[in-house]
N, C-alpha and C positions, 0 to 999 in steps of 0.2 A: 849291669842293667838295673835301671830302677824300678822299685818294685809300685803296682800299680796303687794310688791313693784310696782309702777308702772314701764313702761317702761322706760329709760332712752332717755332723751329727745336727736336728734341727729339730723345731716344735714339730711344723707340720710332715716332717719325716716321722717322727714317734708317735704322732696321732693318728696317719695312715698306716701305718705299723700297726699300732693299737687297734684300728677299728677292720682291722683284717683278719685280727684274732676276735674281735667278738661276734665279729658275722663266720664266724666259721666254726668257733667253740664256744660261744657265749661269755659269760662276765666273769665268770670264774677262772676262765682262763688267761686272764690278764694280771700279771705280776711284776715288779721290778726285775725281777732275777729272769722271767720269761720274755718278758721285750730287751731286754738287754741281749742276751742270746738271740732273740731274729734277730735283731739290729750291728748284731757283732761289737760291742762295747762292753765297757765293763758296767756294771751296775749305778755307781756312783754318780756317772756322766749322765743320769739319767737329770740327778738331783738341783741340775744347773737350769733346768726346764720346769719340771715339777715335782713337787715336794710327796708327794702321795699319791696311792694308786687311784684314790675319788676325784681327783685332780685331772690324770688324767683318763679319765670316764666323763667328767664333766666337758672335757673338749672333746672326746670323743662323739658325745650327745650334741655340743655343738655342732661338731662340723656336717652332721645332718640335719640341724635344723637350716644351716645356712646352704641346704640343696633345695629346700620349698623355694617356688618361685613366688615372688611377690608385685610382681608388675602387674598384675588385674588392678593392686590397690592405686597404682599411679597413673595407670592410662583412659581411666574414663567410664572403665566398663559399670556397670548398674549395680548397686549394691550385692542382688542377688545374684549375678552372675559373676562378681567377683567374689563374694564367696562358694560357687561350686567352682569352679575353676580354681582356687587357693586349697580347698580339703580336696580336690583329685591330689592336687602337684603333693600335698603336705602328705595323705598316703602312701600315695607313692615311693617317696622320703622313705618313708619308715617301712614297706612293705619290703624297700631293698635293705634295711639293717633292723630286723624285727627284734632283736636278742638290745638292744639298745632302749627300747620303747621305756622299760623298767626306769632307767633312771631320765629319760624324757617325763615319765610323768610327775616326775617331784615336783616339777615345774621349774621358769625359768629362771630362777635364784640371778646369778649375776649372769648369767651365759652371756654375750653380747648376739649373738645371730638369734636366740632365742627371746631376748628381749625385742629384737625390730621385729619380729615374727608380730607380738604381742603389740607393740606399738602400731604394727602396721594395721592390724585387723581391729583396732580400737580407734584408732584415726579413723579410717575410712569407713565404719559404722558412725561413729558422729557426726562426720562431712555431711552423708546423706542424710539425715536427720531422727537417728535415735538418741534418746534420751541416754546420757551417760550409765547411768546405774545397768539400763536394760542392753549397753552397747558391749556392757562387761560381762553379761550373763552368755551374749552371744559369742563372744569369746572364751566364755567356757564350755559350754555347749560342744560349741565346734568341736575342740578341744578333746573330751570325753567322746566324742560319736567317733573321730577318726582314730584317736589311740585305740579304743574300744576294737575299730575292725582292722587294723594293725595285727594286733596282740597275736590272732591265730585266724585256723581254715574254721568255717561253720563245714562246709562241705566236707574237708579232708579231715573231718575227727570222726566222722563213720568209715568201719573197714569195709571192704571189698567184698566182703564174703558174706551170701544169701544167705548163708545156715545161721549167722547169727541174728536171724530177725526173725523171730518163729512167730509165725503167724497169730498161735494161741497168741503168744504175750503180747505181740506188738502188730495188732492187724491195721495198722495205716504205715507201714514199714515195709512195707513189701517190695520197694524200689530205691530204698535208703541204700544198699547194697552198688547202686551205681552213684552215687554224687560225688566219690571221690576223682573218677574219672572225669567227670565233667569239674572240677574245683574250681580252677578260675572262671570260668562263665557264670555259675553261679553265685560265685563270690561277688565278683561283679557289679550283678545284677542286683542282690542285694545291696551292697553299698550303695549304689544310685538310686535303689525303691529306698531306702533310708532318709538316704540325703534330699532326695526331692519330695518325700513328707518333711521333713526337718525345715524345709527351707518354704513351702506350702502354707507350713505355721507359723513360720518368723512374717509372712504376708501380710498374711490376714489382720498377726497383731499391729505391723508399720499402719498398715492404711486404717485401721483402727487410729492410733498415736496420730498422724497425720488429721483425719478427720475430726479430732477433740483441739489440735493444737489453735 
């Protein structure tokens, strides 16, 4: 009887491989010697794919930037609405492989999905008529505000427990003891009171820029 084939050894097999150990142990848990073993290969096999373990981190990083959706920038939608709709989907991204964000922020060196990320969102600030320099600031911006609430909980870094907020010390704390409970809602919430200050200001300055042009 023949015995059953293994899987064929591949990029996007080792990068999903890869990116299953860093959402589940973080970055230090990724090694040649440690994907080799998930993957049931010998270590060397790896070396036909990528040469280094930042190598594969850098496609790791990729293949979540290539989960932001970018079709707001193609179908029409209005500047500022296709940018809240590109930082939800781009959080998102990231909120499902947060242990990742780290080497997302280097920025997008050669990554290919992280390059059209940045292309896209500098195209479609131009089209509608920001000035290039200020089309790149929004670009970072964006950038910093979403990795920023990425990163961690504002709600889930308070514990649960009332004795730790003693009134002497901390008397506007007296209900901090519940926000972890609620964490997503609040988190939220927050991010969208951010983003639609954020994006309140990019307004004001367009029709400013518009008015002078």
């Amino acid at each position: 009887m023949a015995r059953p084939r293994k899987p064929l050894l591949s990029t996007d097999r080792i990068v999903d491989t890869a990116r299953a150990l860093v959402d589940a142990e973080g970055l230090a848990a990724v090694s040649t010697r440690r994907l080799a073993g998930e993957l049931g290969v010998s270590g060397p096999s790896l070396y036909n794919h990528f040469r280094t373990k930042d190598q594969i981190l850098e496609a790791v990083a990729d293949s979540v930037s290539a989960q932001v959706d970018l079709s707001m920038f193609e179908d029409g939608r209005p500047w500022r609405r296709a940018l809240h709709d590109w930082a939800v989907s781009y959080r998102a991204a990231l909120r499902a492989h947060p242990n990742i964000v780290p080497v997302l922020a280097r920025g997008p060196g050669r990554r290919p999905a992280a390059l059209r990320l940045a292309d896209a969102v500098y195209g479609a600030m131009v089209d509608a008529g920001w000035p290039p320099a200020q089309a790149t600031s929004i670009g970072a911006l964006m950038r910093y505000f979403v990795m920023g609430s990425a990163l961690g909980s504002f709600a889930g870094g308070f514990v649960d427990d009332a004795t730790a907020y003693d009134p002497a010390d901390y008397p506007h704390l007296g209900q901090a003891h519940r926000l972890a409970e609620r964490q997503e809602k609040i988190d939220e919430r927050a991010f969208e009171t951010g983003l639609t200050a954020l994006l309140d200001g990019l307004e004001q300055q367009y029709r400013q820029i518009r008015r002078t042009a």
